[in-house]
C-alpha positions as CSV (number, residue, x, y, z in Angstrom):
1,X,4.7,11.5,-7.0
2,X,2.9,9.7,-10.0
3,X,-0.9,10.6,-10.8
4,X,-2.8,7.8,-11.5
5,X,-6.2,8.3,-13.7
6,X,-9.2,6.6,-13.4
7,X,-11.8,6.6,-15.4
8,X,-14.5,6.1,-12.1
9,X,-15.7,8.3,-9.4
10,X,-13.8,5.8,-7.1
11,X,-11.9,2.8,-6.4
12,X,-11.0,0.3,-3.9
13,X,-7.5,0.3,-2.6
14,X,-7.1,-3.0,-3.9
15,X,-7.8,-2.3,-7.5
16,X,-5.7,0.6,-7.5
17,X,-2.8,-1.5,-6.8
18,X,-3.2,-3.3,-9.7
19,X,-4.4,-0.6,-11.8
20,X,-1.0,1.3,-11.0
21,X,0.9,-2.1,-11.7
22,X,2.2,-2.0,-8.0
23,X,1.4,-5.8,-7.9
24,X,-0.3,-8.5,-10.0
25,X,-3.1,-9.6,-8.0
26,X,-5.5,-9.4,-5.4
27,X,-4.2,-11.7,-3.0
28,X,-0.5,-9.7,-3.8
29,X,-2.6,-6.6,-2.6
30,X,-4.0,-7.9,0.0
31,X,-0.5,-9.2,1.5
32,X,1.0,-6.2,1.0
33,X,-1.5,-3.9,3.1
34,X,-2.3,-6.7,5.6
35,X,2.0,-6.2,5.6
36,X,1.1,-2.3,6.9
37,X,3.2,-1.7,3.8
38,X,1.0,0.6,2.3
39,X,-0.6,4.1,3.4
40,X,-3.5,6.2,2.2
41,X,-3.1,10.5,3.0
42,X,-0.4,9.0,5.3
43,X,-2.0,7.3,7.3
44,X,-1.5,3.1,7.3
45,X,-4.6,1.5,5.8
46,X,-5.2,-1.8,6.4
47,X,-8.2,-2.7,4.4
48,X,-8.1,-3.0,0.8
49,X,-11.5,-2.5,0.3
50,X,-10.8,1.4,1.3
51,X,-12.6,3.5,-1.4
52,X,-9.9,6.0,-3.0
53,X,-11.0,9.2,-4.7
54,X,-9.6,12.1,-6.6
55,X,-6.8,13.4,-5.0
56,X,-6.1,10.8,-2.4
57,X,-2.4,10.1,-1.9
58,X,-1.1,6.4,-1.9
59,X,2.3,5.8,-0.7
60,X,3.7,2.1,-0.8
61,X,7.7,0.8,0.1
62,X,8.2,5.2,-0.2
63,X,6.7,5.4,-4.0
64,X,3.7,8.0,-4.4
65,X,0.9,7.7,-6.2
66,X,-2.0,10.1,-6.5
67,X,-5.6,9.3,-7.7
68,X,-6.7,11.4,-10.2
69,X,-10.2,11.2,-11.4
70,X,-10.1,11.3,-15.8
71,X,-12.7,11.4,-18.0
């Protein structure tokens, strides 16, 4: 599982695809979880505008990623 700082309280499931390099852009994002390809504390989330905070768990194609609030 890879941790994943942010430098905000949270983030919108969108963003943090992009901020973790799992895609390029938005609308790459927004295919993907429209896809059901990608799961928050796994469970499948559909919207991207899903607010993420510390310690929430995103899982995508079987990668991990953790949110981890920096400062």
């Amino acid at each position: 599982m890879k941790e994943i700082k942010i430098y905000t309280e949270s983030i919108t499931l969108g963003q943090f695809l992009k901020w973790c390099r799992v895609v390029e852009t938005g609308g790459q994002a927004k295919n993907l979880i429209l896809a059901g390809r990608v799961k928050v504390n796994g469970e499948i989330e559909l919207h991207r505008s899903r607010k993420l905070k510390n310690g929430d768990v995103v899982e995508v194609d079987g990668e991990k990623y953790v949110v981890v609030v920096g400062e």
